[in-house]
N, CA, C and O atoms as a GROMACS GRO file, in nm:
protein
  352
    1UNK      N    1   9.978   4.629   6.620
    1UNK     CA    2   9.933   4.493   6.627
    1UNK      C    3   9.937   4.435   6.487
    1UNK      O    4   9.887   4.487   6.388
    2UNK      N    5   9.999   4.327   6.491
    2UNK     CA    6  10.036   4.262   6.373
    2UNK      C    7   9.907   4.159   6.296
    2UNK      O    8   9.932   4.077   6.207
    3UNK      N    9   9.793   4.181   6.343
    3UNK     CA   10   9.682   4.056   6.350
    3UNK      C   11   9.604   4.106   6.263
    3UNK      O   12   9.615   4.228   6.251
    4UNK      N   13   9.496   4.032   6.170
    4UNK     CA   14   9.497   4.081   6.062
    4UNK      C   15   9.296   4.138   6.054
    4UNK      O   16   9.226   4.127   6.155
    5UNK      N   17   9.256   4.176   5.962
    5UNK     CA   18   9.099   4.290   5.982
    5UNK      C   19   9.077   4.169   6.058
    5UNK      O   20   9.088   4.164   6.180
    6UNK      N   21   9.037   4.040   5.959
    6UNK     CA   22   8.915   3.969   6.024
    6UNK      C   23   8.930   3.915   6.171
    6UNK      O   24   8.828   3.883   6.232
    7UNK      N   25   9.015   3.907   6.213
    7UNK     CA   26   9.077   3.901   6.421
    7UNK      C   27   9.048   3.990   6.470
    7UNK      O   28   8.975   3.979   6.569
    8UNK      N   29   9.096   4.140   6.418
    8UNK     CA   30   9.063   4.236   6.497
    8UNK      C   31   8.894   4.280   6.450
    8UNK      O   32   8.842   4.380   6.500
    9UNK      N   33   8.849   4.227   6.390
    9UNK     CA   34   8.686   4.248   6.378
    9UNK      C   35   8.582   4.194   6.501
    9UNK      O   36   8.480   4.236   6.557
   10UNK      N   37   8.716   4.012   6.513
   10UNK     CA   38   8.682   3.955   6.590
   10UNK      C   39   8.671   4.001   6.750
   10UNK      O   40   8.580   4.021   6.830
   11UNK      N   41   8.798   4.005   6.749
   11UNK     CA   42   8.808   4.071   6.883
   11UNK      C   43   8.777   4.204   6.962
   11UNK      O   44   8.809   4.236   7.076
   12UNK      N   45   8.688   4.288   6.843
   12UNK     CA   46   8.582   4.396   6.922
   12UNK      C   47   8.442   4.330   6.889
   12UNK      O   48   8.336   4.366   6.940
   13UNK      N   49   8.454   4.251   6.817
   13UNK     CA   50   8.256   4.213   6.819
   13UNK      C   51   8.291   4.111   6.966
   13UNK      O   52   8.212   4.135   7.057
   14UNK      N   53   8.372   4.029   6.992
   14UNK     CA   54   8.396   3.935   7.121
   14UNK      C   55   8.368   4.056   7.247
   14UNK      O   56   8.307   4.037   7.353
   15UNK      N   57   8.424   4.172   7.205
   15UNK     CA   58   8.427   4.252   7.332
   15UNK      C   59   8.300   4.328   7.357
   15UNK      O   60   8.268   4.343   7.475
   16UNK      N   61   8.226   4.375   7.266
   16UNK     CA   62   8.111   4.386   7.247
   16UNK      C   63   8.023   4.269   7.334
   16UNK      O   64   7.962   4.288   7.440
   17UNK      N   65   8.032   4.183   7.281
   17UNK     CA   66   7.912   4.043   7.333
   17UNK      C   67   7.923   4.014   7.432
   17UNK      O   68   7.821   3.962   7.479
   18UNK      N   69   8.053   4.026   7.532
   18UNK     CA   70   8.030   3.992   7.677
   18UNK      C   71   7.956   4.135   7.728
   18UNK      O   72   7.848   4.116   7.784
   19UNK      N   73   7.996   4.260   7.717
   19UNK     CA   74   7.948   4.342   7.745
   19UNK      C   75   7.826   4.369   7.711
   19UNK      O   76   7.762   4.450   7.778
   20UNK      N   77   7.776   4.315   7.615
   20UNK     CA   78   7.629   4.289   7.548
   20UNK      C   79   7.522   4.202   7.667
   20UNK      O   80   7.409   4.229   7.707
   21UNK      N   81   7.616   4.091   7.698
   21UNK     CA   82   7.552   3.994   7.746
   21UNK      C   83   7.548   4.053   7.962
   21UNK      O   84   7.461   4.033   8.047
   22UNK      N   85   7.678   4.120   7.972
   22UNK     CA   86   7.641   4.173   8.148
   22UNK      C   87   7.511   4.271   8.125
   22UNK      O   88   7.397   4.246   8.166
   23UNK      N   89   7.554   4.395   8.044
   23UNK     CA   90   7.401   4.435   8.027
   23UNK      C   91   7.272   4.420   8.000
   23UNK      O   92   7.181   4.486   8.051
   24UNK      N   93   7.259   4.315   7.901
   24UNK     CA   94   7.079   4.308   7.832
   24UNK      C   95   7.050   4.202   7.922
   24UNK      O   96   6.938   4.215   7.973
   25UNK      N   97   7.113   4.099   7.960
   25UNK     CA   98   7.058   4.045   8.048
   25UNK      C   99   6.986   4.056   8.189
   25UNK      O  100   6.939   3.952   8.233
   26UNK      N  101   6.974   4.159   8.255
   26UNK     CA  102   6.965   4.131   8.380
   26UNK      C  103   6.857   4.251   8.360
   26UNK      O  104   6.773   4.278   8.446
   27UNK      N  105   6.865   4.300   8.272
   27UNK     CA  106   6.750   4.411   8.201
   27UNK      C  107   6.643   4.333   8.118
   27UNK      O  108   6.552   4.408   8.085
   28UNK      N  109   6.632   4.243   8.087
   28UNK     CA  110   6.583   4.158   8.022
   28UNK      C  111   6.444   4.090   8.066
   28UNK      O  112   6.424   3.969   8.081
   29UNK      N  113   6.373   4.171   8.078
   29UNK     CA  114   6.220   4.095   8.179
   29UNK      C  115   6.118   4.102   8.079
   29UNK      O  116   6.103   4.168   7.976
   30UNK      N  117   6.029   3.985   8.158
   30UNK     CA  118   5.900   3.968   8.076
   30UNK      C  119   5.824   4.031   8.233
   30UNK      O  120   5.863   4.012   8.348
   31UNK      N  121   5.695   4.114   8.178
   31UNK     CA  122   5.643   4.158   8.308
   31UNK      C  123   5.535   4.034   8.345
   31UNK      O  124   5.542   4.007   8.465
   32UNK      N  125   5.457   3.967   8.286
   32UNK     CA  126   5.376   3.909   8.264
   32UNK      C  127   5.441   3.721   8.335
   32UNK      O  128   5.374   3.617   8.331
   33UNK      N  129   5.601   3.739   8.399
   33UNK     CA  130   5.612   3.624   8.435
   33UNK      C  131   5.644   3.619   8.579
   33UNK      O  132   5.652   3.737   8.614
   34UNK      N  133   5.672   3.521   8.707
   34UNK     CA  134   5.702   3.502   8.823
   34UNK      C  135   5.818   3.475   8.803
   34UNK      O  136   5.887   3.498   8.902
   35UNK      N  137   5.863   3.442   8.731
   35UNK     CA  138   5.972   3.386   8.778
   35UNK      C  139   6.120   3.410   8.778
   35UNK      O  140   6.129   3.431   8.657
   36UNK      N  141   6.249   3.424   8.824
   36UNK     CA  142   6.368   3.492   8.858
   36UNK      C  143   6.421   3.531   8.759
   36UNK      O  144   6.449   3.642   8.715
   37UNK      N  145   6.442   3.364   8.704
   37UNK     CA  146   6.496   3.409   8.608
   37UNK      C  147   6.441   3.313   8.482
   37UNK      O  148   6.433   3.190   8.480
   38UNK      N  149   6.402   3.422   8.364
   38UNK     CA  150   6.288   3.390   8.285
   38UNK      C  151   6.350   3.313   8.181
   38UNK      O  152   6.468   3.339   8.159
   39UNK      N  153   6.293   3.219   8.109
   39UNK     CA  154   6.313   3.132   8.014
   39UNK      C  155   6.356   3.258   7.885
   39UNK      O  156   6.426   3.223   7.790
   40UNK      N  157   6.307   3.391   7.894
   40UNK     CA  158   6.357   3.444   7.755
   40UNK      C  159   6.500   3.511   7.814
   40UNK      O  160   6.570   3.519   7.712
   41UNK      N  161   6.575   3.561   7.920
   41UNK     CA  162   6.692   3.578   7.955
   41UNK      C  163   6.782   3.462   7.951
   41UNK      O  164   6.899   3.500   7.945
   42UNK      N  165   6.771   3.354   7.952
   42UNK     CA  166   6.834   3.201   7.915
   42UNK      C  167   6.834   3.220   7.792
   42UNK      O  168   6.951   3.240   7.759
   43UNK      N  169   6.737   3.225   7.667
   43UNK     CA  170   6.763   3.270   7.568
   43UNK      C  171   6.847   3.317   7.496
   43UNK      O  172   6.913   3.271   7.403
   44UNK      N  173   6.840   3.467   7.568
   44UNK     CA  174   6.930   3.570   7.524
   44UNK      C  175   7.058   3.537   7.519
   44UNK      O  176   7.117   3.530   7.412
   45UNK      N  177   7.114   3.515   7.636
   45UNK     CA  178   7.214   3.468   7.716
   45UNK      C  179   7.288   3.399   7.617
   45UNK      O  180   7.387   3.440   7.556
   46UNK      N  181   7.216   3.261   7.607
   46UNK     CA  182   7.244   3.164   7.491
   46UNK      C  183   7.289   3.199   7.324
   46UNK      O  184   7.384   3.162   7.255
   47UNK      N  185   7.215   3.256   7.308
   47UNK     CA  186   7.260   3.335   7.182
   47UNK      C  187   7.345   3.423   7.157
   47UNK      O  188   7.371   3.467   7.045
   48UNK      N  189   7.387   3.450   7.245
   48UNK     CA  190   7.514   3.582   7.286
   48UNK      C  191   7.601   3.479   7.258
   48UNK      O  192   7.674   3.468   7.159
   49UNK      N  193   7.587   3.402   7.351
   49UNK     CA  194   7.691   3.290   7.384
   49UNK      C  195   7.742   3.192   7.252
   49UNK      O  196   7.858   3.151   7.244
   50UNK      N  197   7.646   3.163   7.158
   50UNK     CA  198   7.680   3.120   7.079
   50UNK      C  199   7.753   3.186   6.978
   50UNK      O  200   7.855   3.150   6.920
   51UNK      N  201   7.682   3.299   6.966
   51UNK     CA  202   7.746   3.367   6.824
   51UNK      C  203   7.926   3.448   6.880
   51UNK      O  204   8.012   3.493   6.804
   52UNK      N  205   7.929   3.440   7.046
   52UNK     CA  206   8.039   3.476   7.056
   52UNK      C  207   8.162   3.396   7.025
   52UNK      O  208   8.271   3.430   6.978
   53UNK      N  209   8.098   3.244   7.080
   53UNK     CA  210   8.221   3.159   7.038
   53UNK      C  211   8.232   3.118   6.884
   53UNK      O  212   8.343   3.074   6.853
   54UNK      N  213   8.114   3.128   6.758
   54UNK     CA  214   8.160   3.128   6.638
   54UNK      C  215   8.249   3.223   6.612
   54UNK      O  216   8.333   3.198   6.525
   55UNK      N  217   8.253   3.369   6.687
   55UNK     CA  218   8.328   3.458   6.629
   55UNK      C  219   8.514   3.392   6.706
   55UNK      O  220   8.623   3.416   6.653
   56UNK      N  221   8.492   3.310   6.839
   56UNK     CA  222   8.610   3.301   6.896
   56UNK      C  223   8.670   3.195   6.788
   56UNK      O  224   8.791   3.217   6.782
   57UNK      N  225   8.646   3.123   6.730
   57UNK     CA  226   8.656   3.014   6.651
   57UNK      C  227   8.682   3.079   6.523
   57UNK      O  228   8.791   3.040   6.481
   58UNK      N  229   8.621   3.172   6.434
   58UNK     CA  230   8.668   3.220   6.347
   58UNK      C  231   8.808   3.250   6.375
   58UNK      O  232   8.913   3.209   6.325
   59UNK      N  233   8.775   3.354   6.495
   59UNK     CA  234   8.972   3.439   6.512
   59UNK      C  235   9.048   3.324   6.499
   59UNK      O  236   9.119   3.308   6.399
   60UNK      N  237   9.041   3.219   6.615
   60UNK     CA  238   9.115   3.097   6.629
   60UNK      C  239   9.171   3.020   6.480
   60UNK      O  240   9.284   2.970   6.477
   61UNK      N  241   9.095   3.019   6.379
   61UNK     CA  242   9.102   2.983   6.269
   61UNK      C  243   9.159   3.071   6.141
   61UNK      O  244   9.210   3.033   6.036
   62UNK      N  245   9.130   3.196   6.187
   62UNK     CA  246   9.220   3.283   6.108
   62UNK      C  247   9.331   3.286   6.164
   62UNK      O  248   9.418   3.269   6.079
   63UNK      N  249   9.383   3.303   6.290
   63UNK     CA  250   9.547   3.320   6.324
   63UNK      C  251   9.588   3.140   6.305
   63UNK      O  252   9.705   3.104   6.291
   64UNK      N  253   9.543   3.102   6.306
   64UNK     CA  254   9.606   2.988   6.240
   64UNK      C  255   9.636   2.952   6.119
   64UNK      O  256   9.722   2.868   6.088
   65UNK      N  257   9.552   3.027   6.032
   65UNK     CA  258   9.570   3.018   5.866
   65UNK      C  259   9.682   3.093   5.829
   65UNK      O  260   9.774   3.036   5.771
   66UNK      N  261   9.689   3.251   5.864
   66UNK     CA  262   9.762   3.306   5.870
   66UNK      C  263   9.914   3.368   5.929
   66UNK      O  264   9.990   3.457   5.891
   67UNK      N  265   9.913   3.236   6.079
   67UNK     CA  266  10.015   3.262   6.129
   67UNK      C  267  10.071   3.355   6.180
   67UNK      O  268  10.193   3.347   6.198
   68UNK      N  269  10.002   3.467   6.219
   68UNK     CA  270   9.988   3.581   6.317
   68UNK      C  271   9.912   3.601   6.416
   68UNK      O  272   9.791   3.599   6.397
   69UNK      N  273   9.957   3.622   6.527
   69UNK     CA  274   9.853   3.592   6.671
   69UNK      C  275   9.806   3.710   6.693
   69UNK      O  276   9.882   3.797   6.650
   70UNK      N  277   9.678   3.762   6.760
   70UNK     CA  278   9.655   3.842   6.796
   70UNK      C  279   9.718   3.871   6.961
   70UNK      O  280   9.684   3.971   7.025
   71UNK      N  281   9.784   3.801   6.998
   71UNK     CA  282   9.830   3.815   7.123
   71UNK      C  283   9.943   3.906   7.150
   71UNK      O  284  10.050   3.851   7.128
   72UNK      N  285   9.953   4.026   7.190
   72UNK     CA  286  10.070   4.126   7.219
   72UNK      C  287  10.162   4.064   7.255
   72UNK      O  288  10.148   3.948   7.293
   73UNK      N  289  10.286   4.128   7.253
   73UNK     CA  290  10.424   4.026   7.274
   73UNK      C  291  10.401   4.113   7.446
   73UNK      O  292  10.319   4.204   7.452
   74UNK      N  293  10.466   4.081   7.550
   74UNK     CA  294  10.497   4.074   7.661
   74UNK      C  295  10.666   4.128   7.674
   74UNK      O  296  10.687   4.198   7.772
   75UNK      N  297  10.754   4.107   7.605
   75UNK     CA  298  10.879   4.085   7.630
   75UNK      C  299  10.876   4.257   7.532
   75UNK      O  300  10.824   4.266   7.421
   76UNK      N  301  10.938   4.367   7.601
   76UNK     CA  302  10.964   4.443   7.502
   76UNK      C  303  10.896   4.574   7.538
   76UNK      O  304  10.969   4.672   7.533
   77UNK      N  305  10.777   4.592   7.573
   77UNK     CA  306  10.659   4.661   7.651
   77UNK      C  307  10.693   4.663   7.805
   77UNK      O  308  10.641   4.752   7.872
   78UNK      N  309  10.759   4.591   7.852
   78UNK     CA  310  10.762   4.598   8.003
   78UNK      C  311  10.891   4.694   8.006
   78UNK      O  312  10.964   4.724   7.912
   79UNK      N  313  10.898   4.738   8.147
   79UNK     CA  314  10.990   4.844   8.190
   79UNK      C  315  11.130   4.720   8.229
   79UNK      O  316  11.100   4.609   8.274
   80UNK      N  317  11.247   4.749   8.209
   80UNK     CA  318  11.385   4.713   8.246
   80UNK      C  319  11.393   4.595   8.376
   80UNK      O  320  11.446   4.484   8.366
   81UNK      N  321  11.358   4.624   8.440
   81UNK     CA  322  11.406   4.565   8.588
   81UNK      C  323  11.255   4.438   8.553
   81UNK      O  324  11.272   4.323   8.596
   82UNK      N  325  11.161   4.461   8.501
   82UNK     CA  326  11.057   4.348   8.516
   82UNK      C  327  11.139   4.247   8.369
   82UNK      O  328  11.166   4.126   8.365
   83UNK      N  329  11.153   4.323   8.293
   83UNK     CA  330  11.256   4.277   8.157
   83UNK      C  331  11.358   4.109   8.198
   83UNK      O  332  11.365   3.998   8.146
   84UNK      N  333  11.428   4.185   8.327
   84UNK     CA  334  11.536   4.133   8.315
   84UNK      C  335  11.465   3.991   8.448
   84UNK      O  336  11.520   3.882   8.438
   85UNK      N  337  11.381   4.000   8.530
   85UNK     CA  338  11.302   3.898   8.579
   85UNK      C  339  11.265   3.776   8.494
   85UNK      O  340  11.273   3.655   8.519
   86UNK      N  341  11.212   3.860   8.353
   86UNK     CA  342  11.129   3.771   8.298
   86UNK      C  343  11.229   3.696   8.157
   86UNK      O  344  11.189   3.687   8.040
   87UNK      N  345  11.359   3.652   8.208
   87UNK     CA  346  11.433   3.636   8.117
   87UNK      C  347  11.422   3.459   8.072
   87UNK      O  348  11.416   3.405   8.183
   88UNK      N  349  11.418   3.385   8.002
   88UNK     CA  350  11.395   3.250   8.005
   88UNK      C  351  11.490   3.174   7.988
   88UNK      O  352  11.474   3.052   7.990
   0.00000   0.00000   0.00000
């Protein structure tokens, strides 16, 4: 992969935070409340959420500075017969 530390920093702390966010959330209780779903899991949630898209916005802003995508090429990796389908 041609993409450079600070993308690929990006793109395991990004992978981290959704996986952060299916787990701590739903684990996430106050015992002391009624209700489903608690004002501190909205919270959480939220803050996941934010700091994930500063990090999506960093990457976004580094492969743009730098002009290297973190995106795998497609054309090259595939087997022959899907190769020759995907010709443009």
């Amino acid at each position: 992969m041609n993409s450079s530390r600070l993308s690929q920093f990006c793109d395991r702390a990004l992978e981290a935070g959704w996986l952060l966010a299916v787990l701590i959330t739903p684990v996430f209780f106050n015992v002391y409340s009624s209700r489903v779903f608690e004002p501190d899991k909205l919270t959480t949630l939220r803050a996941l959420a934010v700091v994930m898209a500063v990090l999506w916005l960093t990457r976004l802003v580094d492969e743009a500075t730098t002009g290297v995508s973190a995106a795998r090429p497609v054309r090259g990796k595939l087997p022959r017969r899907v190769n020759a389908l995907n010709r443009e």
